[in-house]
C-alpha positions as CSV (number, residue, x, y, z in Angstrom):
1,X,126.1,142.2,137.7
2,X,129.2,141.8,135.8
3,X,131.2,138.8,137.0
4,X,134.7,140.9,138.3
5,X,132.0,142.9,140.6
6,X,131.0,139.9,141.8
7,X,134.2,138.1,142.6
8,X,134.8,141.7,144.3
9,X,131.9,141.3,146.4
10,X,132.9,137.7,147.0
11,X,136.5,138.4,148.0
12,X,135.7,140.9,150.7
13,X,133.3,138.7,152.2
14,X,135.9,136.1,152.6
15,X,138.4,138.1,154.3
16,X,135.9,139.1,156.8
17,X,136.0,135.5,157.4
18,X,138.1,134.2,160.5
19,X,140.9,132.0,158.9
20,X,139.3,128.8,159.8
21,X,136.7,129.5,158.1
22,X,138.8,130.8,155.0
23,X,140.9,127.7,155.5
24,X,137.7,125.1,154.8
25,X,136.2,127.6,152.1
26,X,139.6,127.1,150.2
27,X,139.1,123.1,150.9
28,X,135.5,122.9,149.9
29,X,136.7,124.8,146.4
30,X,139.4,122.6,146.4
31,X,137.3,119.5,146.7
32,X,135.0,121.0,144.4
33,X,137.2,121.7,141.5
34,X,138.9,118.1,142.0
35,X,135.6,116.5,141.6
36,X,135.2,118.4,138.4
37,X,138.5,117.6,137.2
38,X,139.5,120.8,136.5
39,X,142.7,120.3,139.1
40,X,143.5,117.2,137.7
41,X,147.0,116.3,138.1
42,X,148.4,116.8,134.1
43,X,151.1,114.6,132.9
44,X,154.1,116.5,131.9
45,X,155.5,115.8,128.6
46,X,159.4,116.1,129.7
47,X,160.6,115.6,125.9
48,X,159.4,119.0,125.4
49,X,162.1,120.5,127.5
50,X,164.7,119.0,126.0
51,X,168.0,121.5,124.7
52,X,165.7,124.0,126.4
53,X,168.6,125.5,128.6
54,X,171.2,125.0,125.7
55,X,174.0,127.1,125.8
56,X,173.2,128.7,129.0
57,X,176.8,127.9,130.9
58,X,178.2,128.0,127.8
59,X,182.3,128.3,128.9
60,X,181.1,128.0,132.2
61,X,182.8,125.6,134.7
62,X,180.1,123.3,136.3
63,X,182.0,122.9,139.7
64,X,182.6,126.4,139.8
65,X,178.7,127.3,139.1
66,X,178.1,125.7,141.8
67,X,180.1,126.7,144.3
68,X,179.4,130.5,143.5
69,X,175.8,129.4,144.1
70,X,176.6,127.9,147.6
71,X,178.4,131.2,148.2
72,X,175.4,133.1,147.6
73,X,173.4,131.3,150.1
74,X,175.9,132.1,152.9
């Protein structure tokens, strides 16, 4: 069986499940995968996102950025 088919299968199963169930499936998988390492908590590398926003206010005011933003939330 080819493995989408399978995580078809699996995904309708799982929404048969009551959500308490699906709720300790997703910690067991969770746990799982932490165990493994593969959710290991990466260290970000913040020098790479440096000048990455450059020139995107470019001639804009900074107090009146945000204030139009605190508009928009009204």
């Amino acid at each position: 069986m080819r493995k989408g088919i399978a995580l078809k299968k699996i995904e309708k199963e799982i929404e048969k499940l009551p959500p308490e169930e699906q709720l300790k499936l997703v910690e067991k998988l969770a746990h799982q995968l932490r165990k493994k390492g593969l959710a290991a908590k990466k260290d970000l590398d913040w020098s790479k996102l440096y000048g990455i926003g450059k020139g995107l206010w470019k001639g804009e005011d900074a107090q009146e950025y945000v204030n139009r933003l605190r508009e928009d939330r009204i």
